[in-house]
N, C-alpha and C positions, 0 to 999 in steps of 0.2 A: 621164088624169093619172097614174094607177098605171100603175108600168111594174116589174112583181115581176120580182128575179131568184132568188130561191129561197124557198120556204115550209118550215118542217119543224116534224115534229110531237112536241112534248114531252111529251106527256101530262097535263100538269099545270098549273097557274095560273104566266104568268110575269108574276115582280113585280120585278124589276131586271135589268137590260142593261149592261154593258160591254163595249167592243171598246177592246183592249189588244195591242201587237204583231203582229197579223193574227189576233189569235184571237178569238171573240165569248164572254163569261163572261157566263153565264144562273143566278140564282135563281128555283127556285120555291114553290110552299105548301108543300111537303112537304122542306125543310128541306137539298136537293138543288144543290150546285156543280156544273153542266155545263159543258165548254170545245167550244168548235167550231174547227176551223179557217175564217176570214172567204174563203176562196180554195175551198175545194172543198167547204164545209158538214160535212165529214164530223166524226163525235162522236169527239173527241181522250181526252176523259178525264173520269171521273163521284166525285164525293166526297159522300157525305153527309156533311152535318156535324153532325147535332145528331139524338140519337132521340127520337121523342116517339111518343103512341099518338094523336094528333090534330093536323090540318094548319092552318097556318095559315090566315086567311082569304083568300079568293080576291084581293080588292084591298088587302092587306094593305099598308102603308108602315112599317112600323119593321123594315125588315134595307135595306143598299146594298152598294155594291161603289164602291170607289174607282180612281182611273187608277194609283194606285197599288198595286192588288190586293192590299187589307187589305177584309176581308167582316165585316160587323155584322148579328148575326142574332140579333133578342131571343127569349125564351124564351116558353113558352108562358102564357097569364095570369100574368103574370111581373112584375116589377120589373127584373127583370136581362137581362142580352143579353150573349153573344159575341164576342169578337172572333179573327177569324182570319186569317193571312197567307199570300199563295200567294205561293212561288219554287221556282223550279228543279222545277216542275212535280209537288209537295206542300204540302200545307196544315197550317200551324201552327197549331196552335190556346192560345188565354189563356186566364187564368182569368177569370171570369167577371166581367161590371163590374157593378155597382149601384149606380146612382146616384140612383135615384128613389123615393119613399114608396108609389108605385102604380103600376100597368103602365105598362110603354113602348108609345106610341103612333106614335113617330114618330122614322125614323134620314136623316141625309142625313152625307155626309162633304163638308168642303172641296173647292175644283175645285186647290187646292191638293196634296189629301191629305196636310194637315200636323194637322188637326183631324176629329172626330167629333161632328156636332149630334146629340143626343139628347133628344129629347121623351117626355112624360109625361103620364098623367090627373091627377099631381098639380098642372099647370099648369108648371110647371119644364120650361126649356129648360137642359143641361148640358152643359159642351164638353168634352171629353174629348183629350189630347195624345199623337198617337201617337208623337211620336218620344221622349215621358220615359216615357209606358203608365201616364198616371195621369190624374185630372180637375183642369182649370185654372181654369174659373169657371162659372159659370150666369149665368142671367138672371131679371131680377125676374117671378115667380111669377103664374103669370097665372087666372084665374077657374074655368078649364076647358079642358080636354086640349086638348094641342097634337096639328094636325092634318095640318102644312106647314110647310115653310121653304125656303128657297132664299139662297147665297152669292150674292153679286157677284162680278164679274170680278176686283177685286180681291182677293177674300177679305177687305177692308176692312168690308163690310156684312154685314147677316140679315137679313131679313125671316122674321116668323114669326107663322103662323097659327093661330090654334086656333078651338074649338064655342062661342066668345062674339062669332062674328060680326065680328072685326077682325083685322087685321094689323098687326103692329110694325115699326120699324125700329130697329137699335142698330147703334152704333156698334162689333165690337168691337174694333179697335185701344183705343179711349179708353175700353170698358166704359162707356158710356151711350146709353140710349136717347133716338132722332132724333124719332121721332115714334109716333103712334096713327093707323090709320085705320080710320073703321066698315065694316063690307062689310051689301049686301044678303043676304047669309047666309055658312054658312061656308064657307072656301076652304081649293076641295081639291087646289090645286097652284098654285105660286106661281114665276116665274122673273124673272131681269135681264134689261134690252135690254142691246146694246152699249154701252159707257160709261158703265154706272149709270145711263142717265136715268132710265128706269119703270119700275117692277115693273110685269107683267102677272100675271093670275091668274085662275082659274076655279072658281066657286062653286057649291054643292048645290042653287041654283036656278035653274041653267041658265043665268047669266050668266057674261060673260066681258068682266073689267074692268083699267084702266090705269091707274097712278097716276103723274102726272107730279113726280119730287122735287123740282124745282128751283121750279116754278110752285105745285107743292102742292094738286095739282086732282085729283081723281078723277073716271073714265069709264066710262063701260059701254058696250059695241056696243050697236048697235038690232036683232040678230037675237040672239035667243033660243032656245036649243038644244034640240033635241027631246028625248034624256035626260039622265040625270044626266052630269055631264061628269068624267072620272077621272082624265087624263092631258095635259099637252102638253108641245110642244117645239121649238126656234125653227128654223124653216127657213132659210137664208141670214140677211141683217139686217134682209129687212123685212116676213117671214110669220111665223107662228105655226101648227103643227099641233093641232089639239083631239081626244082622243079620249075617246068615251064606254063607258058601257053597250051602247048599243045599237048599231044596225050603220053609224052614219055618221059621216064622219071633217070636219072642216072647216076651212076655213083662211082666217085674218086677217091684214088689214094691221095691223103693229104700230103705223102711224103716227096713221092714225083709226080702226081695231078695226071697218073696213069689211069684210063678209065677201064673199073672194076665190070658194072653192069651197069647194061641200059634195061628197062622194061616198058612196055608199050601197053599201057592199061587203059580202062576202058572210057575213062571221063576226059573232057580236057581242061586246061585252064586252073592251075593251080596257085591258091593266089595268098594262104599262108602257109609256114610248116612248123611243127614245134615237138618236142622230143622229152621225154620227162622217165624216167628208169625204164629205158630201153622199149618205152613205147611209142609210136610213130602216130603223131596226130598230122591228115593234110585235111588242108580246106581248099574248097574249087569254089568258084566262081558263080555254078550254079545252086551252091549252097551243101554241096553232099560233104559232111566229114567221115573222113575214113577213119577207125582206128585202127593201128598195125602192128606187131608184135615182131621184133625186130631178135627176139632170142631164138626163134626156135631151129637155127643154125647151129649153133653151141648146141641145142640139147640130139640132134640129128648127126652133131661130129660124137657124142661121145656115145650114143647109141651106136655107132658103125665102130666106133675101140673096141667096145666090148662084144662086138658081133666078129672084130679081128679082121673086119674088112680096113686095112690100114692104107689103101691107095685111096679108097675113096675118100676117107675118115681127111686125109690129109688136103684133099682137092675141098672138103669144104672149108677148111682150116683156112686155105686159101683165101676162098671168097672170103670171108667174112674177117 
């Protein structure tokens, strides 16, 4: 199933991925903007942005990077975070934002990049407006740190998660929240299928569950993940990639959360994922990124049509 076409070795905890105009933009724990070129691998350009005398934590989620290359990197036990902009191949840096009464927990930006979600241990989720550089609204305050969140396609929705075991849904075009739902524990990564139908999400007790909006049903698969699970990310329309702690990666149908393949590769600790025309970037922990080629199933079913091997042709049609 892995078909690697480059590994390279960062040194360090990678905890966000973008690939932007052929170039790959890597954060790590230690506060560091890497650029790659996505075509030869080779290290284009290094910025640190922020000095501190201690790194963040290994599976850290409050810093992103946007398709729009504006970087959010909160502070150390902090309240406050960063925001920075890369053009013309340097980085701008803001003044500082604070929005929260206690550390930030939790940063995603719009698929947009017209907004900044920003979470909090004081339960406060707050949106922040890049194109006026000021904060536009929050949302109603929740028990206990936010943990997760994830846009829709449209940028019409949120879902957001936090340490009291549920996920919300808010409206915010309309500033209201859609719904409440409880999770078997809390969820530590939270995405859209196509069309807004489900959030899918993966929780600190090794479940990986689906919530259908429309029916308003929630699911859990029937296999249960051997470690804690950190990371996913949607493969094509009808898989999901999971990755953990520890050294295996797995993959579901988004349709019934029936698990496709598990693989047990050889790093552990996978601590970002990110997908961009059918290429598979993971980051671990100890700094290795993979790059992975998630086509060459498609080009292996139609090579076995035209060989008229039509059982096998079909078994990969299967997987994939």
């Amino acid at each position: 199933m892995i078909h690697e076409l480059k590994s390279l070795d960062l040194a360090s905890s990678i905890l966000s991925i973008e690939v932007v105009n052929n170039k790959i933009y890597v954060l790590n724990n230690k506060f560091t903007l890497l650029i790659y070129c996505n075509e030869t691998y080779v290290l284009l350009d290094k910025f640190l942005l922020l000095n501190s005398q201690e790194n963040k934590h290994i599976y850290e989620n409050s810093l992103s990077i946007s398709q729009g290359l504006n970087i959010y990197y909160s502070h150390i036990n902090s309240n406050m975070g960063s925001l920075f902009k890369v053009k013309d191949d340097k980085v701008d840096h803001s003044q500082p934002i604070e929005l929260h009464t206690k550390n930030v927990t939790f940063a995603r930006f719009s698929r947009n990049s017209k907004f900044l979600l920003i979470g909090g241990e004081d339960g406060r989720t707050c949106f922040y407006n890049l194109e006026h550089g000021k904060s536009c609204f929050s949302l109603d305050a929740r028990s206990d740190s936010i943990t997760s969140a994830a846009f829709s396609h449209s940028d019409k929705l949120v879902c957001v998660g936090a340490f009291d075991k549920a996920i919300y849904i808010y409206d915010i075009t309309k500033h209201k929240a859609i719904e409440e739902i409880n999770l078997s524990d809390t969820p530590e990564d939270l995405l859209f299928s196509d069309y807004d139908a489900n959030i899918l999400g993966i929780t600190r007790d090794k479940h990986v569950f689906s919530y259908d909006l429309e029916e308003k049903k929630l699911s859990y698969a029937d296999t249960i993940l051997d470690e804690w699970p950190t990371a996913m990310v949607r493969i094509g329309v009808r898989h999901i990639l999971v990755g953990t702690k520890g050294d295996i990666l797995y993959i579901f149908n988004i349709n019934d959360l029936s698990l496709v393949r598990r693989f047990r590769v050889e790093n552990i600790g996978v601590s970002s994922l990110k997908i961009r025309n059918d290429i598979l970037y993971i980051g671990y922990t100890n700094g290795e990124l993979k790059i992975i080629d998630t086509n060459y199933l498609h080009i292996e079913f139609e090579e076995n049509l035209q060989m008229n091997k039509f059982a096998k042709a079909t078994s990969f049609l299967k997987d994939n």
